[in-house]
C-alpha positions in Angstrom: 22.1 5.6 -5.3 18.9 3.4 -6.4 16.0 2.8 -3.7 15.5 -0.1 -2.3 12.1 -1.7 -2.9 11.1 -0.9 0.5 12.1 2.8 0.3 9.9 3.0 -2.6 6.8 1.7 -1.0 7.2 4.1 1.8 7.6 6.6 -0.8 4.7 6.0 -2.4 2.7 6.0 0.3 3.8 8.7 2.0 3.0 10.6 -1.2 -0.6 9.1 -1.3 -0.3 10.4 2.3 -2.4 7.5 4.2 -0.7 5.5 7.7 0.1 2.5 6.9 2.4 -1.1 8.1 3.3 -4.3 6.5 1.9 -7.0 7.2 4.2 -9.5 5.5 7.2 -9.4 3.5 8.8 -11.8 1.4 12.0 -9.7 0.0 13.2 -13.0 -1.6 10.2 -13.1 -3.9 9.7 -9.1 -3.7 6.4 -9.2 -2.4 5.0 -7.1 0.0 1.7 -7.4 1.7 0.7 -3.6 3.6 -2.2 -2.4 6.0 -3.2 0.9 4.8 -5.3 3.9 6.9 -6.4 7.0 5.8 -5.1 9.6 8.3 -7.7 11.1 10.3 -8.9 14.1 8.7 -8.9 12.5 5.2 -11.6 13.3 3.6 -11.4 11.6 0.5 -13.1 8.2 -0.6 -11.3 4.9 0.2 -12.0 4.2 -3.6 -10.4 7.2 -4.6 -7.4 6.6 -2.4 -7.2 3.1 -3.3 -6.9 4.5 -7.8 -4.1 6.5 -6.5 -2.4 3.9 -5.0 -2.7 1.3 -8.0 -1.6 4.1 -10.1 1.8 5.0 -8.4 2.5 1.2 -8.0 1.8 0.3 -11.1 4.0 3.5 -13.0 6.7 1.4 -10.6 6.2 -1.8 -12.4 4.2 -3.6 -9.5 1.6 -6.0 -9.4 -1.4 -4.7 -7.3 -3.9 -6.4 -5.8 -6.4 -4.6 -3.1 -8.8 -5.8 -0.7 -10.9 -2.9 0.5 -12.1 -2.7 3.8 -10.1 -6.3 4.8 -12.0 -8.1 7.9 -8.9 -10.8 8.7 -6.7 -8.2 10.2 -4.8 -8.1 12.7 -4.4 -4.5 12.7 -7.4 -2.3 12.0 -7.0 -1.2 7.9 -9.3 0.3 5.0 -7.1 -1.3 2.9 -5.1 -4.7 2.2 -2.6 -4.4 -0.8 -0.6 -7.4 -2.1 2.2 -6.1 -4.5 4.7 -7.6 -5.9 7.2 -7.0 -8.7 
């Protein structure tokens, strides 16, 4: 059985191992707008966990588009990603 677009999202984030939540989605249009967190005792930088992100997404034929350290929130994030396929 295929994954859904969601299931892959949480897939790849759960690989990438950070917290994270969407923020908006628009399954109609397949785009997905996410919060993400860097668990507590992650140690690595935002920008390196931002690369491995964009990379996974992109092998899955996404469009990526970050915002690091996103002040309009309504959730605390270290990252704002906009992807869509």
């Amino acid at each position: 059985m295929a994954m859904t677009e969601r299931q892959m999202i949480q897939e790849i984030l759960n690989t990438v191992d950070v917290i994270y939540a969407f923020e908006n989605v628009d399954e109609d249009a397949k785009e997905y707008t996410l919060l993400v967190t860097q668990q507590d005792n992650d140690n690595r930088p935002i920008e390196k966990v931002n690369a491995e992100i964009k990379k996974y997404f992109q092998e899955a034929d996404f469009n990526y588009k970050e915002e690091l350290n996103p002040t309009n929130t309504d959730k605390p994030a270290d990252i704002r990603v906009v992807i869509k396929r």
